[in-house]
C-alpha positions in Angstrom: 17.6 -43.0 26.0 20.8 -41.3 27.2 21.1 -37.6 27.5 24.4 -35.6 28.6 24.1 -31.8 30.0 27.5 -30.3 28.8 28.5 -27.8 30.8 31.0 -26.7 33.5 28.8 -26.9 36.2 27.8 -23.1 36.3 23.7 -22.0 36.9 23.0 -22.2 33.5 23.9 -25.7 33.1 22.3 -26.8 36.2 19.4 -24.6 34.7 19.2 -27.0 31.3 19.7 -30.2 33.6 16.2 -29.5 35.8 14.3 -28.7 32.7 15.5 -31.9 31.2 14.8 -34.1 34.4 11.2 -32.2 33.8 10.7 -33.2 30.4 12.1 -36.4 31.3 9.2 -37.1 33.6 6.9 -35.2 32.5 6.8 -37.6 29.1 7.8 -40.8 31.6 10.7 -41.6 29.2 13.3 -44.3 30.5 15.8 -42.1 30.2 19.7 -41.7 32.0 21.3 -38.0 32.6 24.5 -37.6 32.5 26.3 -34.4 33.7 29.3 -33.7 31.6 31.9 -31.5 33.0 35.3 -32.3 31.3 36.0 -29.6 28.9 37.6 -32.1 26.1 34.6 -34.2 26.4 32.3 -31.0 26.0 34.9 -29.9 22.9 34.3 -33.4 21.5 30.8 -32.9 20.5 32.1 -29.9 19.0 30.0 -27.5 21.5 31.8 -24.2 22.1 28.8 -22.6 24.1 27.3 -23.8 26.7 24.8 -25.7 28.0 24.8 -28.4 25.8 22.3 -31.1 25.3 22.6 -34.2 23.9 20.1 -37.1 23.1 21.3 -39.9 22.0 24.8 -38.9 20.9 23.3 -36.0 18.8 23.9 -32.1 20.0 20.2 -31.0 19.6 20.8 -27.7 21.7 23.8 -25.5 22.5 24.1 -22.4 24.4 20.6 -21.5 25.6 18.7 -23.2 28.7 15.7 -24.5 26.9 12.3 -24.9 28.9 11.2 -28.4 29.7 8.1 -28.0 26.8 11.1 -26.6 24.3 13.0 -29.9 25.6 9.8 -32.3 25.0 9.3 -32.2 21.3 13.5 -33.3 21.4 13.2 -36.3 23.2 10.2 -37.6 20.9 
């Protein structure tokens, strides 16, 4: 599984990224996070509010920090 944070690197982002890495473990999924900083990148997967988080090449949340049980139920 391969999951991006999109975001410029602000609190928020870093927010969405330790929830993730928690839902990560917490279900023991083989999973690699990525960290995606590069604004065109970010505008690529048409996301104009950040945090961003993509599974799989699919935006499943934009502009919110999600808890890691709110993240779970994405990663299934």
């Amino acid at each position: 599984m391969n999951i991006k944070i999109l975001g410029s690197g602000c609190p928020r982002c870093h927010a969405l990224e330790r929830e993730t890495r928690e839902a990560v473990d917490r279900l023991g999924l083989d999973a690699q996070i990525e960290h995606v900083t590069d604004l065109p990148s970010i505008m690529g997967y048409g996301v104009m509010s950040t945090p961003g988080l993509v599974v799989d090449e699919k935006v499943v949340s934009t502009g919110k920090v999600l808890k890691s049980r709110e993240i779970e139920p994405l990663l299934s």
